[in-house]
PDB file of N, CA, C and O in Angstrom:
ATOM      1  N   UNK A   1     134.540  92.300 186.867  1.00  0.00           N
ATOM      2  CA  UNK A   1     135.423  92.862 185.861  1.00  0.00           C
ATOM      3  C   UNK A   1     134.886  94.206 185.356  1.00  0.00           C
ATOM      4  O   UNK A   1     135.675  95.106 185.066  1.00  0.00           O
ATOM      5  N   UNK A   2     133.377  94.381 185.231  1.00  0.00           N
ATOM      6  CA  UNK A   2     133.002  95.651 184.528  1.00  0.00           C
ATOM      7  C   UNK A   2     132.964  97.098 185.237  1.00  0.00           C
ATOM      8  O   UNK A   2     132.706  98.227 184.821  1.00  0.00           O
ATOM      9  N   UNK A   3     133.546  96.269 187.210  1.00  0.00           N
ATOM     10  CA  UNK A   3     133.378  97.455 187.784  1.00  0.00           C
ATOM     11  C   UNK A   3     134.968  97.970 187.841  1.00  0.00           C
ATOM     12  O   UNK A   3     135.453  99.090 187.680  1.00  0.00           O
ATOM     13  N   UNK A   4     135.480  96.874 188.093  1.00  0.00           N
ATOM     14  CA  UNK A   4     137.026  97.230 188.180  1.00  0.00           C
ATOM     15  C   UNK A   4     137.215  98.079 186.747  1.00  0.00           C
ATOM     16  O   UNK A   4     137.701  99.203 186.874  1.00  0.00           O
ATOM     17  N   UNK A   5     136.929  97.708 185.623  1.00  0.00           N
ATOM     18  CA  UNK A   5     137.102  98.208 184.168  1.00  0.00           C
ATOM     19  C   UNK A   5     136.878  99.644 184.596  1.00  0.00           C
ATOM     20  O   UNK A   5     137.818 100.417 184.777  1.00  0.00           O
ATOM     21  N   UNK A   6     135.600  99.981 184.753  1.00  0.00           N
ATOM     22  CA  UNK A   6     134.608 101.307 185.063  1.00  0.00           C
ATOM     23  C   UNK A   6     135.548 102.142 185.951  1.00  0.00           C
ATOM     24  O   UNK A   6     135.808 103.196 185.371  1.00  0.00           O
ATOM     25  N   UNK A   7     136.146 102.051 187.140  1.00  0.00           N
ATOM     26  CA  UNK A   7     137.080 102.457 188.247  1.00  0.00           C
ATOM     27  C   UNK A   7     138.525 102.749 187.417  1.00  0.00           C
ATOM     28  O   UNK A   7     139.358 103.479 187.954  1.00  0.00           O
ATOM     29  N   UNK A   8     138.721 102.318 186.453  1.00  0.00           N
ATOM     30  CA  UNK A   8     139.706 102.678 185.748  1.00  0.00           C
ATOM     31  C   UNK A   8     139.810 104.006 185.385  1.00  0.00           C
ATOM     32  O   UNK A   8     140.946 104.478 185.415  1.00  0.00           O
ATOM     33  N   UNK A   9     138.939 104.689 185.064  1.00  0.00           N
ATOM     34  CA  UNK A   9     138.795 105.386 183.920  1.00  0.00           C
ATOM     35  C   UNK A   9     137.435 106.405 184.948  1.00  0.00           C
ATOM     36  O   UNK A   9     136.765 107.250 184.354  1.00  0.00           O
ATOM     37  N   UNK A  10     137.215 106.131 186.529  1.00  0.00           N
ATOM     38  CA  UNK A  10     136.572 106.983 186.720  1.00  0.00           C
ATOM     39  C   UNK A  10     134.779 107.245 186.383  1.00  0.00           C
ATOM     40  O   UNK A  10     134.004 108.167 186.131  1.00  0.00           O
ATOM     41  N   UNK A  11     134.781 106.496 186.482  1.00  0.00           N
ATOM     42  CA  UNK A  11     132.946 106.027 185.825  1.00  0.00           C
ATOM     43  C   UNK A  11     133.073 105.294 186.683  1.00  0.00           C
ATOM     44  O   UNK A  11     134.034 104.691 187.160  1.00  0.00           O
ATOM     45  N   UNK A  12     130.942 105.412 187.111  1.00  0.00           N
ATOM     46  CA  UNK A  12     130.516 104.468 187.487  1.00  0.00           C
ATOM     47  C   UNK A  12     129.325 103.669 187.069  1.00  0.00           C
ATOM     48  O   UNK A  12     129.551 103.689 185.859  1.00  0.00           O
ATOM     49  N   UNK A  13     128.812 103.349 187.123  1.00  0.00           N
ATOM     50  CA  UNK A  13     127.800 102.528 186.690  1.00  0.00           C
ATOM     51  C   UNK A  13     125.949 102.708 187.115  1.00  0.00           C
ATOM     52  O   UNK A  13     125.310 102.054 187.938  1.00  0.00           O
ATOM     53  N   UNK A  14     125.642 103.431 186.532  1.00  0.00           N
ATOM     54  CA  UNK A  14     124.052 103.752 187.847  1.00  0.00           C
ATOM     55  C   UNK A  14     122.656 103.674 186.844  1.00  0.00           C
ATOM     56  O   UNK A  14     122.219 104.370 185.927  1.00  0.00           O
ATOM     57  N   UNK A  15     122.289 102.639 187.429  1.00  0.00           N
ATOM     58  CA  UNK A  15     121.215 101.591 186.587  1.00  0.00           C
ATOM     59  C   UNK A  15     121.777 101.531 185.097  1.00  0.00           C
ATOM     60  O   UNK A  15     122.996 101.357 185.077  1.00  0.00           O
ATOM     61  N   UNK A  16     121.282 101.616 184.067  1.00  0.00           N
ATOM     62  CA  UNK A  16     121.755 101.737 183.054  1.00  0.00           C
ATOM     63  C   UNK A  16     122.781 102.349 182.305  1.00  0.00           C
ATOM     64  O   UNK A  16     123.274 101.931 181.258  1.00  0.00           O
ATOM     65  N   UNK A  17     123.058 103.361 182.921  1.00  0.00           N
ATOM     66  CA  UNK A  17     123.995 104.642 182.309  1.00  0.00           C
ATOM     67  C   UNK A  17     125.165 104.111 183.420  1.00  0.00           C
ATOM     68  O   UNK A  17     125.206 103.640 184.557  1.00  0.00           O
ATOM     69  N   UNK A  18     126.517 104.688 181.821  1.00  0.00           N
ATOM     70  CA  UNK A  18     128.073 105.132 182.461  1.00  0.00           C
ATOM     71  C   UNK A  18     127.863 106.463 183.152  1.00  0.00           C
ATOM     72  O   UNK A  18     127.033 107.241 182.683  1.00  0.00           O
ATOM     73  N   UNK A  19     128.439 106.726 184.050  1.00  0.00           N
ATOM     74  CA  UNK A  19     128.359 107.852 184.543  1.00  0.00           C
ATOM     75  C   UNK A  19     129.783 108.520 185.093  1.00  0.00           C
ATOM     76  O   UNK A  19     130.475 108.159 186.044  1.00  0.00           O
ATOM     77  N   UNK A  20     129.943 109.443 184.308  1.00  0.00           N
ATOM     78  CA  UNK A  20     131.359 109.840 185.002  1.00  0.00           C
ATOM     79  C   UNK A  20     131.680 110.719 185.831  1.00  0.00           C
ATOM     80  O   UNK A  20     131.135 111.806 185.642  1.00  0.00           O
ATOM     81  N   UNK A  21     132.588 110.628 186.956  1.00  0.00           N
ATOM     82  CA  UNK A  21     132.738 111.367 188.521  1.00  0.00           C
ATOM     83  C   UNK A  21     133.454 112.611 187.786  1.00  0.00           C
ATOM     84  O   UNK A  21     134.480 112.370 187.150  1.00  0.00           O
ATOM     85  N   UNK A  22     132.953 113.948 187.844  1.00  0.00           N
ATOM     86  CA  UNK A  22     133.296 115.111 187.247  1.00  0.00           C
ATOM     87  C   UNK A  22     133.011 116.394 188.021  1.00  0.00           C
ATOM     88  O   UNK A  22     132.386 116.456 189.079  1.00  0.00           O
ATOM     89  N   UNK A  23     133.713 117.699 187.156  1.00  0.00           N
ATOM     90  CA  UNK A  23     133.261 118.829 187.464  1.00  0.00           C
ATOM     91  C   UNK A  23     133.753 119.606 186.470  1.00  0.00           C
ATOM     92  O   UNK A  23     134.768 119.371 185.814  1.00  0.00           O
ATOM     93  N   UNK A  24     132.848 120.762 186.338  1.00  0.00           N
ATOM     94  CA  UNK A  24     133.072 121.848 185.310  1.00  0.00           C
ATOM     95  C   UNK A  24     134.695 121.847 184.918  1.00  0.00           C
ATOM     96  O   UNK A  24     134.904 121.837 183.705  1.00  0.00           O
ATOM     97  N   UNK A  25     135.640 121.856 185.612  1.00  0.00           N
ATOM     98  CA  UNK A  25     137.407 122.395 185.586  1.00  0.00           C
ATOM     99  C   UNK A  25     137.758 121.566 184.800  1.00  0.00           C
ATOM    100  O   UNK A  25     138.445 122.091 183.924  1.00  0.00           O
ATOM    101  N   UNK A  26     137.573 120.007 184.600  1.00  0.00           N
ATOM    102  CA  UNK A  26     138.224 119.054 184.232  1.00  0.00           C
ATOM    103  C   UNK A  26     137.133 118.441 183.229  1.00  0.00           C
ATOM    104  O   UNK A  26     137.564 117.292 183.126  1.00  0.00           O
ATOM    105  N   UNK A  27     136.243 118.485 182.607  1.00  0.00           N
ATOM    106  CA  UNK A  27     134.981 117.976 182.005  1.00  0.00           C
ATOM    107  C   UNK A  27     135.625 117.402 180.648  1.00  0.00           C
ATOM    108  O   UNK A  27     135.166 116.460 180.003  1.00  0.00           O
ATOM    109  N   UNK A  28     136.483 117.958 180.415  1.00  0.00           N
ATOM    110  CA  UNK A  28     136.935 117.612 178.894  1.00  0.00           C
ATOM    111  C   UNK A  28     137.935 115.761 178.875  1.00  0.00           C
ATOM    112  O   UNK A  28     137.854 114.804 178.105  1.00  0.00           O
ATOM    113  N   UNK A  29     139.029 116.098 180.503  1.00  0.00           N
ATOM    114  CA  UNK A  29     139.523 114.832 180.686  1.00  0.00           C
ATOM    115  C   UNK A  29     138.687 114.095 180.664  1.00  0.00           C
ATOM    116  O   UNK A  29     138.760 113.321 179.709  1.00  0.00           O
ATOM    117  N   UNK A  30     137.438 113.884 181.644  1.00  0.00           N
ATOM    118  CA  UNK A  30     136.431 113.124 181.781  1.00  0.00           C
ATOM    119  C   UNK A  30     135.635 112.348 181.048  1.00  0.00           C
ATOM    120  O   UNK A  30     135.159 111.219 181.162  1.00  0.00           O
ATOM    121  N   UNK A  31     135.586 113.575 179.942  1.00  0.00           N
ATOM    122  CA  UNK A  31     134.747 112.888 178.896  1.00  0.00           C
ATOM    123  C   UNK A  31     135.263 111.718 177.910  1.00  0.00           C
ATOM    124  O   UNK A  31     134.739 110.737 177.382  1.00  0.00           O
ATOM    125  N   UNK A  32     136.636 112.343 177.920  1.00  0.00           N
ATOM    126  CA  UNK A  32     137.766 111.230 176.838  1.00  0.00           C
ATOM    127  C   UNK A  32     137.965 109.637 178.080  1.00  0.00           C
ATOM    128  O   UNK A  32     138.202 108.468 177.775  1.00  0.00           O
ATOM    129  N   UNK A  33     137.793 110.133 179.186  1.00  0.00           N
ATOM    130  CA  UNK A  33     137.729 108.690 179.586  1.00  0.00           C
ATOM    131  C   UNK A  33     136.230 108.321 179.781  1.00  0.00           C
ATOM    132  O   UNK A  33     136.218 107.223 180.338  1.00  0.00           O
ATOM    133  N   UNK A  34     135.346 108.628 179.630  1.00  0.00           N
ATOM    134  CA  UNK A  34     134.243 108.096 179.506  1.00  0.00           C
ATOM    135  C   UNK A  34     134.338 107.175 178.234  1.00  0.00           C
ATOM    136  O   UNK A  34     134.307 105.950 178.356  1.00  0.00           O
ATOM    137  N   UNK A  35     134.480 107.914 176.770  1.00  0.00           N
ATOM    138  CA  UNK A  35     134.549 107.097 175.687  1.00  0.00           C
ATOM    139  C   UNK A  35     135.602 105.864 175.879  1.00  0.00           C
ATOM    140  O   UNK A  35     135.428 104.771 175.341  1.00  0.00           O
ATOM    141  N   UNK A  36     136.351 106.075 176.442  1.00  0.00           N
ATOM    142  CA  UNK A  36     137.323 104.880 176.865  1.00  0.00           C
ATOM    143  C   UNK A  36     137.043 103.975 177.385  1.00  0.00           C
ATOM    144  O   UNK A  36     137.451 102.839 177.146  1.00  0.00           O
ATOM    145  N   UNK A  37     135.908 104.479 178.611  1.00  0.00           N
ATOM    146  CA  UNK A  37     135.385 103.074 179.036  1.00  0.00           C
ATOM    147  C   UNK A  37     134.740 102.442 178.572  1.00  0.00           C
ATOM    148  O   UNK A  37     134.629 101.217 178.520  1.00  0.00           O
ATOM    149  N   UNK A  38     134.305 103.127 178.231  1.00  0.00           N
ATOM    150  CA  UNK A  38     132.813 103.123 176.349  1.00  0.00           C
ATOM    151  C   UNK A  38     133.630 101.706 176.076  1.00  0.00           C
ATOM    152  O   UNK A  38     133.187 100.580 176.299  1.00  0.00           O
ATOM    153  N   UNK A  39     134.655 101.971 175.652  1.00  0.00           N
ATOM    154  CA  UNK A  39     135.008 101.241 174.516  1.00  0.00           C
ATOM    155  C   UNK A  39     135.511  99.558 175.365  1.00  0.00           C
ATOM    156  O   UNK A  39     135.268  98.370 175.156  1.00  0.00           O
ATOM    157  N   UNK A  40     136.246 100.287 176.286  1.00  0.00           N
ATOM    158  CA  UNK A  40     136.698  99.057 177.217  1.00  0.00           C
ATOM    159  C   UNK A  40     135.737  97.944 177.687  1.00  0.00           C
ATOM    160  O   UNK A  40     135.891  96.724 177.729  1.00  0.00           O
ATOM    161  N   UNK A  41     134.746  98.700 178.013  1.00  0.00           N
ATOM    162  CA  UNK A  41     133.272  97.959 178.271  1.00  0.00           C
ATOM    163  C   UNK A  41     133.081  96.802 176.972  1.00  0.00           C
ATOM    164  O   UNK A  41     133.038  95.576 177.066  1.00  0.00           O
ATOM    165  N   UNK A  42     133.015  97.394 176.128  1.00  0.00           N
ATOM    166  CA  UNK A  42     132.965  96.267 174.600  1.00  0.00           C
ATOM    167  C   UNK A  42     133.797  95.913 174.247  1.00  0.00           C
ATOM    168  O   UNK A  42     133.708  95.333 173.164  1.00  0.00           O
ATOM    169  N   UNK A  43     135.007  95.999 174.825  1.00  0.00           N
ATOM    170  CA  UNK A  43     136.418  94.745 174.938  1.00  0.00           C
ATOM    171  C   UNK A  43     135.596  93.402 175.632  1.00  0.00           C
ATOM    172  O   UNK A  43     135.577  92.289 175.105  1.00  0.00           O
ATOM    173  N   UNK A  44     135.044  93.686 176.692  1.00  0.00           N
ATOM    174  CA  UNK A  44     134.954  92.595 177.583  1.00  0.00           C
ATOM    175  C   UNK A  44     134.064  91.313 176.836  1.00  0.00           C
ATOM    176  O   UNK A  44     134.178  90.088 176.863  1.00  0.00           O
ATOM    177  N   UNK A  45     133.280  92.108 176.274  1.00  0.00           N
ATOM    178  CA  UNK A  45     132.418  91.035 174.811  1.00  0.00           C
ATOM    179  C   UNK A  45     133.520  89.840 174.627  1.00  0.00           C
ATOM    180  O   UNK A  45     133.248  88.640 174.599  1.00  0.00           O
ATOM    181  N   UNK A  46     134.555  90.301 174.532  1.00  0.00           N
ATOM    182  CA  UNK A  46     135.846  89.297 173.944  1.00  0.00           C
ATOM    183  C   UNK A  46     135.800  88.183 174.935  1.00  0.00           C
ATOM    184  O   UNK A  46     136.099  87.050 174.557  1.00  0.00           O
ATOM    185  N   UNK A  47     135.552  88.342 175.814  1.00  0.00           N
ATOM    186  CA  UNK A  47     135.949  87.074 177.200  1.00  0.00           C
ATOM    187  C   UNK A  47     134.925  86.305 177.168  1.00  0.00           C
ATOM    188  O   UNK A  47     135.072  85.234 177.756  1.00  0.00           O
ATOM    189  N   UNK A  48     133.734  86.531 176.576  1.00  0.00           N
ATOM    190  CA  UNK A  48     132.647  85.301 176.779  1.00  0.00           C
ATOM    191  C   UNK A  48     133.552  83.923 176.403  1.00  0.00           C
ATOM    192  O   UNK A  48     134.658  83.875 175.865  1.00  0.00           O
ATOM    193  N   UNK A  49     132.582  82.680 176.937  1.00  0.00           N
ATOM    194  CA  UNK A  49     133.651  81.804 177.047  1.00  0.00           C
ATOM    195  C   UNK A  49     133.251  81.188 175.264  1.00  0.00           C
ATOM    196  O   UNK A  49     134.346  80.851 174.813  1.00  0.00           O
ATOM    197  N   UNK A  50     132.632  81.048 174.648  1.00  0.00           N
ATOM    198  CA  UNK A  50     132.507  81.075 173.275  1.00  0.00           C
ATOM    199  C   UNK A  50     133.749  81.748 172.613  1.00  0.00           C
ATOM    200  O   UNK A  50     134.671  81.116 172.098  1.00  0.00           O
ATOM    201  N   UNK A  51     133.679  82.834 172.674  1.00  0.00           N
ATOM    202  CA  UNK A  51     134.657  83.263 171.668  1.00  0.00           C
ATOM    203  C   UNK A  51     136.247  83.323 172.387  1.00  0.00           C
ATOM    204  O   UNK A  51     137.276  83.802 171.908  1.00  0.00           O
ATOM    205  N   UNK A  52     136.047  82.710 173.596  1.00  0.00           N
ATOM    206  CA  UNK A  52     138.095  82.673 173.805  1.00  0.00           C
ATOM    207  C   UNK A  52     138.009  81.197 173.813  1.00  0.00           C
ATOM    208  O   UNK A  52     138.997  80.587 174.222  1.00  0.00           O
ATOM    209  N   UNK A  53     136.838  80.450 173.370  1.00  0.00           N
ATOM    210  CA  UNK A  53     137.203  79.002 172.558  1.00  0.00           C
ATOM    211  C   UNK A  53     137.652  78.710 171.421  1.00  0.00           C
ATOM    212  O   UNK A  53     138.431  77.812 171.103  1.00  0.00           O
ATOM    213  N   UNK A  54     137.009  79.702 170.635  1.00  0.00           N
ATOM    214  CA  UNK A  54     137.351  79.956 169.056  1.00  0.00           C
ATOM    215  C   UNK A  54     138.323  80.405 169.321  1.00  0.00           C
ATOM    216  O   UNK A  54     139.080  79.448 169.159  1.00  0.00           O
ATOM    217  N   UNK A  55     139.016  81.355 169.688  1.00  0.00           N
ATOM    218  CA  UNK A  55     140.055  82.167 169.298  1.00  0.00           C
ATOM    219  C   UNK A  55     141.432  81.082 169.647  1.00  0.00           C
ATOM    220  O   UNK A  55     142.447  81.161 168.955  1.00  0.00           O
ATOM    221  N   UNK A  56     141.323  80.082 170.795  1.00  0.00           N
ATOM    222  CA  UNK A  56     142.237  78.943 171.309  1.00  0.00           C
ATOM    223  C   UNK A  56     142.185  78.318 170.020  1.00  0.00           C
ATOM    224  O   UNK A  56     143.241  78.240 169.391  1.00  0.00           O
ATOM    225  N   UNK A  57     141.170  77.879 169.544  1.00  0.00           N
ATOM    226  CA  UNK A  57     140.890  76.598 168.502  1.00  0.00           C
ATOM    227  C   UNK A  57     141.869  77.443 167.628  1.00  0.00           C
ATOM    228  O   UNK A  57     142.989  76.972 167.429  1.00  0.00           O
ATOM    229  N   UNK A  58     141.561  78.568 167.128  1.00  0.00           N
ATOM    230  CA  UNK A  58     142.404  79.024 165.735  1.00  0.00           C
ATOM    231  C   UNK A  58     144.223  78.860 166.277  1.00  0.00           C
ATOM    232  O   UNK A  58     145.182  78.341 165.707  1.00  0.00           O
ATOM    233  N   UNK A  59     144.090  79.603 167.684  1.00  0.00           N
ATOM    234  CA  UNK A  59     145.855  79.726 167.596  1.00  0.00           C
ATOM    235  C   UNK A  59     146.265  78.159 167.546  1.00  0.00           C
ATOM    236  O   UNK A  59     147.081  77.959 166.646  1.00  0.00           O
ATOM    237  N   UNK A  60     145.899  76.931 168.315  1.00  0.00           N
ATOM    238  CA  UNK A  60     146.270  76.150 168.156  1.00  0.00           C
ATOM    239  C   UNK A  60     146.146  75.549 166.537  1.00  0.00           C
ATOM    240  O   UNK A  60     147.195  75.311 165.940  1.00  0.00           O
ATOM    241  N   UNK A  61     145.154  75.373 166.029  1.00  0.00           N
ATOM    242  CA  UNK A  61     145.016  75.078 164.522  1.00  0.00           C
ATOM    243  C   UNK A  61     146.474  76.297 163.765  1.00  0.00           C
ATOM    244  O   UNK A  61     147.103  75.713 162.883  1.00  0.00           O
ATOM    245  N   UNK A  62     146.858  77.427 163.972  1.00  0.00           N
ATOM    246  CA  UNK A  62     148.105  77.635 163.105  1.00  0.00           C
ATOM    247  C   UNK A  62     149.201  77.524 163.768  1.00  0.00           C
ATOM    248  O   UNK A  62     150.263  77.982 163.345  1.00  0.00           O
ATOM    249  N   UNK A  63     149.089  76.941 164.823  1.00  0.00           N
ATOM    250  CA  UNK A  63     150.587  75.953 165.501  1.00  0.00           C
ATOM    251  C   UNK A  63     150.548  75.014 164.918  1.00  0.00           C
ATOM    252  O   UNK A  63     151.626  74.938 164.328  1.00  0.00           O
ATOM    253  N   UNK A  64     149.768  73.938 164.618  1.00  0.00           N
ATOM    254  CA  UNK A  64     150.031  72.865 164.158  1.00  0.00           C
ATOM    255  C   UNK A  64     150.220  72.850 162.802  1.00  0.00           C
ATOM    256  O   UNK A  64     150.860  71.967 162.231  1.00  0.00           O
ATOM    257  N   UNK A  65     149.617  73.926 162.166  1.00  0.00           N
ATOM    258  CA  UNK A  65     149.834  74.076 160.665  1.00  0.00           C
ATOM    259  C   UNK A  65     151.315  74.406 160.296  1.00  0.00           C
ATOM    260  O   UNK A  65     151.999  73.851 159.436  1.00  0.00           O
ATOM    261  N   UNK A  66     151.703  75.542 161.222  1.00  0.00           N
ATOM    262  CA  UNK A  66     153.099  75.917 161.027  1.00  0.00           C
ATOM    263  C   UNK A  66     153.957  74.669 161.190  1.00  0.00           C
ATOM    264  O   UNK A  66     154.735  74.382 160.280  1.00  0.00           O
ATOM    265  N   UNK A  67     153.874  73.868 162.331  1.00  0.00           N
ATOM    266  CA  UNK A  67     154.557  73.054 162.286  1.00  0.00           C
ATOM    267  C   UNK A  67     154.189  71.072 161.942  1.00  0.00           C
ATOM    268  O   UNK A  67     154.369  69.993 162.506  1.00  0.00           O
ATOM    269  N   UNK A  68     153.473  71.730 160.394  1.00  0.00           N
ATOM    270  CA  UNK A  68     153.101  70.472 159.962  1.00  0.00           C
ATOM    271  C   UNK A  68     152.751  69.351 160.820  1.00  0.00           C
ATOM    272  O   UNK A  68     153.067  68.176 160.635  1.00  0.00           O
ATOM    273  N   UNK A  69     152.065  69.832 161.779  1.00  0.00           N
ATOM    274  CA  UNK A  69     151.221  68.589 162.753  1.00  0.00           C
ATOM    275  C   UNK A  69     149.983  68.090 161.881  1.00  0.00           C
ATOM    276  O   UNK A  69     149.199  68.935 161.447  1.00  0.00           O
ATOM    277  N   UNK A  70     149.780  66.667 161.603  1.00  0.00           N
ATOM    278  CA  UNK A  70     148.576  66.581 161.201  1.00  0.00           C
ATOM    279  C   UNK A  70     147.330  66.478 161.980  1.00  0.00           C
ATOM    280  O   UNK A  70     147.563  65.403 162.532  1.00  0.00           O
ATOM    281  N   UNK A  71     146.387  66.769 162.334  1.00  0.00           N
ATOM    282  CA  UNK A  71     145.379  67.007 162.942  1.00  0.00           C
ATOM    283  C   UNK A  71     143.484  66.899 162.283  1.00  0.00           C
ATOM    284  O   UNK A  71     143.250  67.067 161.086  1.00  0.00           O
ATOM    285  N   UNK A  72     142.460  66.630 163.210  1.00  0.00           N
ATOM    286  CA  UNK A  72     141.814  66.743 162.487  1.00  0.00           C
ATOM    287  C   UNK A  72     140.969  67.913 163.239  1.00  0.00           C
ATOM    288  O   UNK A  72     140.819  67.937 164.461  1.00  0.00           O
ATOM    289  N   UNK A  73     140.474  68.815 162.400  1.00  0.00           N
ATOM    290  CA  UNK A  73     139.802  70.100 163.558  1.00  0.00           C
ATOM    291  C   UNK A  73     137.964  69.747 163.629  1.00  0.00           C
ATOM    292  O   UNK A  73     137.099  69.333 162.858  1.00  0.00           O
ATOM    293  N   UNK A  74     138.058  70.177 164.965  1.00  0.00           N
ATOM    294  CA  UNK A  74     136.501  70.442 165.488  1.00  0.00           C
ATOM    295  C   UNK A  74     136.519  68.682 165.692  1.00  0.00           C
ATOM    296  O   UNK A  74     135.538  68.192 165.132  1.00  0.00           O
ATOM    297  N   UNK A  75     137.175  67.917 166.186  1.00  0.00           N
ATOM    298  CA  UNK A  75     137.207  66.877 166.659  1.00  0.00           C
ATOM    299  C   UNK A  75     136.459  66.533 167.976  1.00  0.00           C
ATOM    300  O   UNK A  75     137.135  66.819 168.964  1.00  0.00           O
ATOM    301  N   UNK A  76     135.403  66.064 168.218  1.00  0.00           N
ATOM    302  CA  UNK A  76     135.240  65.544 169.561  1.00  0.00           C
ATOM    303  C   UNK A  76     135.156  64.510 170.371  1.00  0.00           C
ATOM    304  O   UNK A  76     134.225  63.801 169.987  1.00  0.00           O
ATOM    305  N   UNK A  77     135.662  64.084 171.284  1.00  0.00           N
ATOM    306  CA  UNK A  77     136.226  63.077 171.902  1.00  0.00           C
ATOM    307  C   UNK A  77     135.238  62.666 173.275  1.00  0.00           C
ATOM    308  O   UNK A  77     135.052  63.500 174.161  1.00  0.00           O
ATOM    309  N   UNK A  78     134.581  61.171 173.341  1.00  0.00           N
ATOM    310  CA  UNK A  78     133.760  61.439 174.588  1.00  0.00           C
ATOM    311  C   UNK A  78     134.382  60.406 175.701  1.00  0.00           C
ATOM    312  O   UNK A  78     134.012  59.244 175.528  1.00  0.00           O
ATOM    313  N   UNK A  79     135.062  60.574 176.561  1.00  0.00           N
ATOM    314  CA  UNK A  79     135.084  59.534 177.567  1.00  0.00           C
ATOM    315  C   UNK A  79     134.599  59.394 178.917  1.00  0.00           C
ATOM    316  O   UNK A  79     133.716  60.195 179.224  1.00  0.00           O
ATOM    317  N   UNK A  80     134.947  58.606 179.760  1.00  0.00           N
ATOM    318  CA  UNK A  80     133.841  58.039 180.444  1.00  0.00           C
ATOM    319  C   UNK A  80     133.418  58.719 181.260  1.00  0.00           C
ATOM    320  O   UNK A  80     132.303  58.290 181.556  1.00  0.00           O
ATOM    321  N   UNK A  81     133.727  59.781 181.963  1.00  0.00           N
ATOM    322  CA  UNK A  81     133.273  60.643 182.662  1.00  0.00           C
ATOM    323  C   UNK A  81     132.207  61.738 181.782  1.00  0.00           C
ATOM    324  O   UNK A  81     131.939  62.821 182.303  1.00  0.00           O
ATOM    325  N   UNK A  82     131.655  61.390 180.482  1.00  0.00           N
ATOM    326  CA  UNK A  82     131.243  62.462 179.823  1.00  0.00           C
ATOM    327  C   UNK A  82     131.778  63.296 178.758  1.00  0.00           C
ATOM    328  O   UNK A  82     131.133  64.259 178.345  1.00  0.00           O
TER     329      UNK A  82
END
């Protein structure tokens, strides 16, 4: 995902550093997609599987709220497989 992300926007990736595919004529486009990937790069933070658990738990917790489901949250359930 971080390379496809990176290929978006023209960057690549080389050891540590974004690096963006450039030249003097165009340096200014370049740079605005560098910060872009910048930023896109720390979108991806969002996908750890932790926090698109939480974020499920909440939308479902205000579905059921909206529609007066009673529920109990952070419930866990063990059956036989574990």
């Amino acid at each position: 995902m971080l390379e496809t992300t990176l290929n978006e926007f023209g960057v690549r990736l080389d050891s540590d550093a974004l690096v963006p595919r450039t030249s003097a004529s165009n340096f200014a486009v370049h740079k605005h997609n560098l910060v872009q990937a910048m930023l896109a790069v720390n979108n991806l933070f969002y996908l750890v599987a932790p926090t698109v658990a939480s974020l499920f738990l909440e939308d479902v917790a205000l579905w059921l709220d909206r529609n007066e489901v009673r529920y109990i949250p952070k419930i866990k359930l063990t059956w036989e497989s574990g």
